[in-house]
C-alpha positions as CSV (number, residue, x, y, z in Angstrom):
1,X,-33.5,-20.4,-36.0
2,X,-30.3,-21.7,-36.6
3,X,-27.8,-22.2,-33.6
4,X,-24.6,-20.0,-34.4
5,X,-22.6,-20.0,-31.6
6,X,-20.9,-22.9,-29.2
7,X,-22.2,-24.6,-26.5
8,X,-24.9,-26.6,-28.6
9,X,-24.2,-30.0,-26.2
10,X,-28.0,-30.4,-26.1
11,X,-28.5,-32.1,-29.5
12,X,-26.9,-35.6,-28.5
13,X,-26.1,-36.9,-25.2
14,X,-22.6,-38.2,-26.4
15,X,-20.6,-34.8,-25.3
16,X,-18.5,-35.1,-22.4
17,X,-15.8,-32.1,-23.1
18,X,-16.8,-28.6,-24.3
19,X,-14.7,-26.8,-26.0
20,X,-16.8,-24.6,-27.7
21,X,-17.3,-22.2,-25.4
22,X,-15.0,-19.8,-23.5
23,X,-15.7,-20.2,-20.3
24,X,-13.2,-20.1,-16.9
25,X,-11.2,-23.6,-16.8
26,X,-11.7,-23.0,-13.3
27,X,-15.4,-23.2,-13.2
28,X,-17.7,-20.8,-11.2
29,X,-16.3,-19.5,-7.8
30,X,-17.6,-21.4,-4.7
31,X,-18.3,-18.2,-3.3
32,X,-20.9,-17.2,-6.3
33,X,-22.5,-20.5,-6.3
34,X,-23.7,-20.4,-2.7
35,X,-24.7,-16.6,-2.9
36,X,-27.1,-18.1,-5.9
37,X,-28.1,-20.6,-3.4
38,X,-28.8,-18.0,-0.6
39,X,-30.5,-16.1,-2.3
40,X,-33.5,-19.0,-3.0
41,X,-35.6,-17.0,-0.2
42,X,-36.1,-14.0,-2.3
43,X,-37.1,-16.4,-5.7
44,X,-41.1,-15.5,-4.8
45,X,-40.5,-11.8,-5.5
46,X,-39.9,-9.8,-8.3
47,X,-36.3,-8.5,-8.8
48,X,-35.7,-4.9,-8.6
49,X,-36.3,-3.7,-12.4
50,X,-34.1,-1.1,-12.3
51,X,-31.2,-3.1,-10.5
52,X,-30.5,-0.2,-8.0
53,X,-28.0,-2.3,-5.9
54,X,-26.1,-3.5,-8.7
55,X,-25.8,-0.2,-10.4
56,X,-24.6,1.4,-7.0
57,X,-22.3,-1.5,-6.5
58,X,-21.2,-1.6,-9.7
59,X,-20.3,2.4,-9.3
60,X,-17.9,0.7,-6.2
61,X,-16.2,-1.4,-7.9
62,X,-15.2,0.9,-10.5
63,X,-14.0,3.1,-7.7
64,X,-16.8,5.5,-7.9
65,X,-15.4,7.6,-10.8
66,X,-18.3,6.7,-13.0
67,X,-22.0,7.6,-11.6
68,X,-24.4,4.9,-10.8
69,X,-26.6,5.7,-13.5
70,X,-24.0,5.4,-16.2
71,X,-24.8,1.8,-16.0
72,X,-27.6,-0.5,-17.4
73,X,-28.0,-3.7,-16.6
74,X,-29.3,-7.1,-18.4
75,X,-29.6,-10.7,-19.2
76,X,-26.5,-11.2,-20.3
77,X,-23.8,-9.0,-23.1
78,X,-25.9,-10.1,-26.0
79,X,-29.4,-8.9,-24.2
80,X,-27.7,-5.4,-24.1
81,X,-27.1,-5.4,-27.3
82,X,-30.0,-6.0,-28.6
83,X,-31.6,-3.5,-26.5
84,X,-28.6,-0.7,-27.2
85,X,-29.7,-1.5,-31.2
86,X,-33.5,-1.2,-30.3
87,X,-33.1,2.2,-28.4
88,X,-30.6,4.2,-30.5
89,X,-32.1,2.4,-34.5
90,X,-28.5,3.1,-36.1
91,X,-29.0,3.0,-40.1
92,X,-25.7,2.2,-40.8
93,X,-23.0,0.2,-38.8
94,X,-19.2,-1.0,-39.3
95,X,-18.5,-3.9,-38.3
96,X,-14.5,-5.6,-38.0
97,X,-14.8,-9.1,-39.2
98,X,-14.3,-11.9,-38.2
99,X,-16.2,-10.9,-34.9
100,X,-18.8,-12.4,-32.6
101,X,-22.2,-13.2,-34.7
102,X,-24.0,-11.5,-32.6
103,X,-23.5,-7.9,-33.5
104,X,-24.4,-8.5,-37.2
105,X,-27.4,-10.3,-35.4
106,X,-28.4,-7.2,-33.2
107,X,-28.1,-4.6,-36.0
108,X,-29.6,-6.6,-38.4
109,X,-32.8,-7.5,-36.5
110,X,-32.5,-3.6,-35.8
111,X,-33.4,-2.9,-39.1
112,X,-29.2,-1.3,-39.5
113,X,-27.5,-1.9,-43.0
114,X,-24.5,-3.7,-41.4
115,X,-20.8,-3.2,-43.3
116,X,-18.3,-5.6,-42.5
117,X,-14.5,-4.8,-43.1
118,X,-12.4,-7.8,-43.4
119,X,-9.3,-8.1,-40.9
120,X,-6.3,-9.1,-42.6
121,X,-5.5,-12.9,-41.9
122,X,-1.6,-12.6,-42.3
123,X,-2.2,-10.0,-39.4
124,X,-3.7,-12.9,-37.2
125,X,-6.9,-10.6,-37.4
126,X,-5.5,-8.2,-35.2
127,X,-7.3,-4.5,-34.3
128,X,-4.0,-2.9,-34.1
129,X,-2.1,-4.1,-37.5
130,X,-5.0,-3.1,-39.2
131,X,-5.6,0.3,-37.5
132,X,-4.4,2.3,-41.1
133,X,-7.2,0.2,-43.1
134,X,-10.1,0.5,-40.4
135,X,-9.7,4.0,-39.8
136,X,-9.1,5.2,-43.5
137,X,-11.9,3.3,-44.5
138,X,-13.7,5.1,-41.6
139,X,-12.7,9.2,-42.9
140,X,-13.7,7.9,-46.2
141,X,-17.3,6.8,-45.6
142,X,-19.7,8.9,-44.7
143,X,-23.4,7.8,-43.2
144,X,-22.1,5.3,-40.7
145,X,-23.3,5.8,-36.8
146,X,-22.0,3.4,-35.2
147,X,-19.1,1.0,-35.0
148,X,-19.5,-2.2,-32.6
149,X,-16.5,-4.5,-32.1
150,X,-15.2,-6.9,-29.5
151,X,-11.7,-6.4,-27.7
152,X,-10.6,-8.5,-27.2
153,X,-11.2,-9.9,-30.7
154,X,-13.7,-13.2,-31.2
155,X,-12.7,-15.8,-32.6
156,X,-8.8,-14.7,-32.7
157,X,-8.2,-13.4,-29.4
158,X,-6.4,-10.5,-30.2
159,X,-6.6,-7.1,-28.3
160,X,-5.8,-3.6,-28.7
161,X,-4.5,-1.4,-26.4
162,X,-5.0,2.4,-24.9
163,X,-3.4,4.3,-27.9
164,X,-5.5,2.5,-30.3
165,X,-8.4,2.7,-28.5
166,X,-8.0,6.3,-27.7
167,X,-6.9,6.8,-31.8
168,X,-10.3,4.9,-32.6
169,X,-12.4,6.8,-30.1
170,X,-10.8,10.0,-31.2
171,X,-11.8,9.0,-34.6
172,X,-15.2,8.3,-34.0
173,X,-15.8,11.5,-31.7
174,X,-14.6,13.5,-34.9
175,X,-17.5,11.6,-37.3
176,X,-19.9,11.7,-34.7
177,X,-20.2,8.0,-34.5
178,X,-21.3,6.0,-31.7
179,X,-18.3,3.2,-30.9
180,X,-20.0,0.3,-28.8
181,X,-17.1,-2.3,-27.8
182,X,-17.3,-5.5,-26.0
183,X,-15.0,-6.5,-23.2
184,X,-16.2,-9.6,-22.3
185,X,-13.2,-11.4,-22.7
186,X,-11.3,-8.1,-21.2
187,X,-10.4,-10.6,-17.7
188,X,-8.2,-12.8,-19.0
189,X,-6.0,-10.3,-19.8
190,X,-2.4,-9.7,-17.9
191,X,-2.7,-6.3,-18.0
192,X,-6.6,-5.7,-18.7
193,X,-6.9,-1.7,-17.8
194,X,-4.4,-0.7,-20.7
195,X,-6.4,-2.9,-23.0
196,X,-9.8,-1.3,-21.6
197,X,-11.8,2.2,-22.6
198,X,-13.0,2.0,-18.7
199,X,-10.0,4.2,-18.0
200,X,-11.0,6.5,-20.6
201,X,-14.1,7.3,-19.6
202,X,-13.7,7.6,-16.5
203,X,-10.8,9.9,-16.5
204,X,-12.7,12.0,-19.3
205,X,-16.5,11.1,-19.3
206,X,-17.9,13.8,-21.2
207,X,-15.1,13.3,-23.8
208,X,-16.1,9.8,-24.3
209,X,-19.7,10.1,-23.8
210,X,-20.0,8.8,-27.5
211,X,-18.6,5.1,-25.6
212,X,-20.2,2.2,-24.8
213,X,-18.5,-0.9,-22.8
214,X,-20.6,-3.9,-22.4
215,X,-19.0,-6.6,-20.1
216,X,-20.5,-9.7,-18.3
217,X,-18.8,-12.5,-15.6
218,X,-19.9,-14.6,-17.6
219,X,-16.9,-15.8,-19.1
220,X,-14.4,-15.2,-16.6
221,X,-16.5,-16.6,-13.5
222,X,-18.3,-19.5,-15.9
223,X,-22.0,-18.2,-15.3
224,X,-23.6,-18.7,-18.9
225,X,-26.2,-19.7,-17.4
226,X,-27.3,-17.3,-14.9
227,X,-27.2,-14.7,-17.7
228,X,-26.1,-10.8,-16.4
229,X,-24.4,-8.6,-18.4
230,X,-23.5,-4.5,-17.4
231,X,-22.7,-1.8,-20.2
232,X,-21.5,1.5,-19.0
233,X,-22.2,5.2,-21.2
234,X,-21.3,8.6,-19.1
235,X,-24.4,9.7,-22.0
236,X,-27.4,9.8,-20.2
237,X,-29.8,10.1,-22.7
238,X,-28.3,6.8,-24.3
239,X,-29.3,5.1,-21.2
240,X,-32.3,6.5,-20.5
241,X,-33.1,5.5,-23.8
242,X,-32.3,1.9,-23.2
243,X,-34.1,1.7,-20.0
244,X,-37.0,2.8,-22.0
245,X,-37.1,-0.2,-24.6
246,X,-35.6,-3.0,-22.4
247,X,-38.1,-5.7,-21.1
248,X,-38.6,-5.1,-17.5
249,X,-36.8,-7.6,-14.8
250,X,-34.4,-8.5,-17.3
251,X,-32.0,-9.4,-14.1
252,X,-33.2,-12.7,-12.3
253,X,-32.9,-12.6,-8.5
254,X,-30.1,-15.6,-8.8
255,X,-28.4,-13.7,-11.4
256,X,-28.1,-10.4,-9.2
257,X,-27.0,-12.5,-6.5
258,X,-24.5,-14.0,-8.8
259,X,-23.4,-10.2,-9.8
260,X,-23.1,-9.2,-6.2
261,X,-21.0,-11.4,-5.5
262,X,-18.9,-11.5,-8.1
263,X,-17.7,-7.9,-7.4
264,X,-16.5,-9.4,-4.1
265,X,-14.6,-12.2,-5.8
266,X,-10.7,-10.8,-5.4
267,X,-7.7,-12.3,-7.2
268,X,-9.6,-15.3,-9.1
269,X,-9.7,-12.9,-12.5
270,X,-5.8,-13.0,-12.0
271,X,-5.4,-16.5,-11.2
272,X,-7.5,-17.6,-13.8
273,X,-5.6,-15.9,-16.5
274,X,-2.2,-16.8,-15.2
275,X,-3.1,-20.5,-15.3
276,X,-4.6,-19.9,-19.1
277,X,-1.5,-17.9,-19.9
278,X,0.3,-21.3,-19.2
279,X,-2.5,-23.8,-20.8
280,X,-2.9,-21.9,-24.2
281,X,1.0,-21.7,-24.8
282,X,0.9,-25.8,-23.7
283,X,-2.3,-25.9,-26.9
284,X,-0.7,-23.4,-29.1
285,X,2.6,-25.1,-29.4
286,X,0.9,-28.7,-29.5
287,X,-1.9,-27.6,-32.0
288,X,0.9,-26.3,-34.1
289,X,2.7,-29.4,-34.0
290,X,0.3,-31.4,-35.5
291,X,0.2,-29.0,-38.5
292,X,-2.4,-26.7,-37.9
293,X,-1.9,-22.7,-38.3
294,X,-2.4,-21.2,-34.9
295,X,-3.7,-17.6,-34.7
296,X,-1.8,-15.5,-31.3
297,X,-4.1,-15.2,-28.9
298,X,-4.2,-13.3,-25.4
299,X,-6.8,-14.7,-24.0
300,X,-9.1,-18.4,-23.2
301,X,-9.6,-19.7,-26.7
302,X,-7.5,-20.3,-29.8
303,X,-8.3,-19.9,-33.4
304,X,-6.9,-22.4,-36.0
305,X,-6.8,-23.3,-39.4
306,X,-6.9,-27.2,-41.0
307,X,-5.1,-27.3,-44.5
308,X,-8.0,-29.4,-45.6
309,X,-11.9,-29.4,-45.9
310,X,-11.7,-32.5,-43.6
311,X,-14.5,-32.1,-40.9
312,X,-12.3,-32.1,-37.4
313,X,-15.6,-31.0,-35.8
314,X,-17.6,-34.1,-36.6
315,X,-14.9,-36.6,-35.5
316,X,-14.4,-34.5,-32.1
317,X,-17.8,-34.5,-31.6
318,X,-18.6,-38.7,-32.5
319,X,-15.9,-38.9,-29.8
320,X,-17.7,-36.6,-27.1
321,X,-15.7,-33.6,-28.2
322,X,-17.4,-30.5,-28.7
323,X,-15.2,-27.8,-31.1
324,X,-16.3,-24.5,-32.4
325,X,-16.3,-24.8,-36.1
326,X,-16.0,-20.9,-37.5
327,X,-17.4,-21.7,-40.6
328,X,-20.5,-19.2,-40.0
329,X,-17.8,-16.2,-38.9
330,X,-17.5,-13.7,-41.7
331,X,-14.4,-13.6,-43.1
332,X,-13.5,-17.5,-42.2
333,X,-15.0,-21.2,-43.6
334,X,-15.2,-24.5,-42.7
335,X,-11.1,-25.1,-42.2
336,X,-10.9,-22.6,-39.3
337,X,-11.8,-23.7,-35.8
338,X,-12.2,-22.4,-32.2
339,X,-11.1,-24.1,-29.0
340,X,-11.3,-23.0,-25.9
341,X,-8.2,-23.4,-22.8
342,X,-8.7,-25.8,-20.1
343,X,-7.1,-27.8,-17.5
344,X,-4.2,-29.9,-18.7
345,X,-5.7,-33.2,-18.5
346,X,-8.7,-31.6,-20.6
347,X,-6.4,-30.4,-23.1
348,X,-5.2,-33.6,-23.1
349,X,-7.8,-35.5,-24.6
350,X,-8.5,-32.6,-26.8
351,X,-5.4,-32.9,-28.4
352,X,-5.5,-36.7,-28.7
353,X,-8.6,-36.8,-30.8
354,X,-7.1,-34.1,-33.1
355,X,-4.7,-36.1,-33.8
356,X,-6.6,-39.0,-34.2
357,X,-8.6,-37.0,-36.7
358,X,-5.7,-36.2,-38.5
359,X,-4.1,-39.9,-38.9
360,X,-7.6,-40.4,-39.9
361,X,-7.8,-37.4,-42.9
362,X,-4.3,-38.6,-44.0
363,X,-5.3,-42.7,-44.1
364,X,-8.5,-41.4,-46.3
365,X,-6.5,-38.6,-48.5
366,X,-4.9,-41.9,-49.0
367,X,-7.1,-43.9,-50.1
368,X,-8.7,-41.5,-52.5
369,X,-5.7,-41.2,-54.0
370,X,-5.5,-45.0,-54.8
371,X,-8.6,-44.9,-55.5
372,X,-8.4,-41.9,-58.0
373,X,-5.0,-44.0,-59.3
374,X,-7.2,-47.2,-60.0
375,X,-9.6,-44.7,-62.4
376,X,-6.6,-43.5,-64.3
C-alpha cells in the first residue's frame, strides 16, 4: 500500500529533522512518559475493552455535561474512523477538499461513493469563505448521509468557528445528514472552545445528536506512537453501533496510561500554542521571503506553494530533511508543500536548506536555459 501521509523517516536512515508531521515542538510531557512507564506492571493483562476509566474520565474532563457513554474510544483518530464508516455503511459522503487522506480512505474502503468539493485556493482553503458554495452545493444534492471534514483544516490550517459550525450543523440536521468533524488539531488553537462543536453538544445534546467529534493527544502531547484517539456522539445507537464492529482492546495498556494522564496535563495545551503562535509567524514571514506563497494558518503546520515543479522535497530529504509534499491531497500537486512549527533553531535549518534548494532551482533554470539557447 502506498504510504500517504508524513512521518515515512523509516525508508533511509539519513533523516535527522521531521517536518512532516504535526506533532508538539515541545515533545511529549514528562509527566505522560513516566505514567507509560508506570504502568509496565499491568503489560501481562489485557486492557479493559470497553475503556471504562477513560470514558468516565473523559466525561470529567469535559465537565460532566456529556454522559460517559457518549464516548468511544480507539487506536488512534484514524482507527475511529474507520470503525464510524464500518458501523454506520454511508452510501454517499461530501467531502471539503484539500482535507486529510484519510477520510476518502475510510469511506472508500467502506464501500461509500465519496464526493469531494474543491475549496477555493484564493480563499487559502478556508471553511468559512466558502460556507455559500459548501452549503448550496449541500440543499442542492440530495442522497448524501454524511459529511466528514477536519477543523481545523489539513493541510491549510484554517478553522471555522461557532456560527459556522452551528450554520453547518443546522444545515445538516435539516437533510438528515450525519456531520462527522475532526478536531485533532483543535489544541493549538488560542481560543479552541469557539472553534469547537463540544460546546454545542453539550449545551444541546439531543439537538446535535446527528454530531460526531473525533479528537486524539496525539498531536498536541506528541504521542503518534502510543496511538489513542476518543470521538464523542450524544446518539447512542451510533455508538453502540461502533462498539459493535470495532476490534476488541483496541486501547493498549500504555496508551490508556498515556490518555489518563494526559487529562491531568494543565496549561501545556496553552503553552504549546503560544510558543507556535510565535514560531509559525517567524516561518510564515521567512518562507514568504524566499518566494514561496504561504497559506494563513492557525495552528502547527504551514501550507506553501513553489512557483516551479522543482522537487524541494527530495533536496530536503538528501540533506536529512523530511517535508510533506501534498502532491497526493485532492485539490493540490507536486508545487504545494507541508511543514510543520518547531523550535527556532529547528526552523532554522529548515529554512536554510530551502533556500539552498532554491539557489539550486534557479543555478539549474539557468542552465537549461543556456542550454535550450545553445539548441536555438
Amino acid at each position: 500500500m502506498e504510504y500517504l501521509h508524513g512521518g515515512d523517516i523509516y525508508s533511509d536512515g539519513k533523516i535527522r529533522l521531521d517536518f512532516s508531521v504535526n506533532t508538539s515542538p515541545l515533545g511529549m510531557p514528562e509527566s505522560i512518559r513516566q505514567a507509560v512507564i508506570n504502568s509496565s506492571g499491568s503489560w501481562e493483562r489485557y486492557p479493559d475493552s470497553r475503556s471504562r476509566s477513560l470514558k468516565s474520565a473523559l466525561a470529567g474532563y469535559y465537565g460532566g455535561r456529556i454522559p460517559k457513554d457518549a464516548f468511544i474510544c480507539g487506536n488512534g483518530s484514524a482507527d475511529l474512523m474507520y470503525t464510524l464508516i464500518f458501523a454506520l455503511r454511508p452510501e454517499r459522503a461530501l467531502v471539503p477538499v484539500p482535507a486529510f487522506a484519510e477520510y476518502q480512505m475510510a469511506l472508500g474502503a467502506g464501500g461509500c461513493l465519496v464526493e469531494p468539493i474543491l475549496l477555493e485556493e484564493r480563499t487559502g482553503f478556508s471553511l468559512e469563505k466558502n460556507q455559500e458554495k459548501l452549503m448550496e452545493y449541500i440543499r442542492k444534492s440530495s442522497g448524501i448521509d454524511m459529511i466528514m471534514l477536519g477543523n481545523p483544516v489539513n493541510p491549510c490550517g484554517s478553522a471555522a468557528g461557532r456560527e459556522w459550525i452551528e450554520a453547518m450543523a443546522g444545515l445538516c440536521r435539516e437533510k438528515e445528514i450525519f456531520l462527522v468533524i475532526d478536531e485533532c488539531f483543535n489544541w493549538f488553537l488560542k481560543e479552541r472552545q469557539y472553534f469547537s462543536a463540544i460546546p454545542l453538544i453539550t449545551e444541546e445534546p439531543e439537538r446535535y445528536r446527528h454530531v460526531m467529534v473525533i479528537n486524539a493527544f496525539t498531536k498536541i502531547y506528541a504521542m503518534a506512537g502510543l496511538r489513542f484517539g476518543y470521538a464523542v456522539c450524544t446518539d447512542r445507537e451510533v455508538i453502540r453501533r461502533m462498539e459493535r464492529c470495532r476490534q476488541p482492546w483496541s486501547v493498549s495498556a500504555p496508551a490508556e496510561a498515556a490518555a489518563m494522564a494526559a487529562l491531568d496535563v494543565r496549561g501545556e495545551a496553552e503553552r504549546t500554542a503560544k510558543l507556535v503562535e510565535t514560531e509559525r509567524g517567524f516561518l510564515n514571514e521567512e518562507l514568504a521571503g524566499l518566494g514561496f506563497t504561504v497559506y494563513p494558518s492557525m495552528v502547527n503546520y504551514l501550507l506553501f506553494r513553489a512557483d516551479t515543479d522543482f522537487d524541494y522535497r527530495a533536496f530536503c530529504r538528501e540533506r536529512g530533511i523530511l517535508i510533506r509534499s501534498c502532491g497526493n491531497f485532492e485539490g493540490l500537486d507536486g508545487r504545494y508543500y507541508r511543514v510543520t512549527v518547531k523550535q527556532r533553531e529547528e526552523n532554522r535549518e529548515l529554512l536554510k536548506c530551502l533556500k539552498e534548494a532554491s539557489a539550486h532551482e534557479r543555478k539549474q533554470s539557468q542552465r537549461n536555459g543556456e542550454l535550450w539557447q545553445k539548441q536555438l
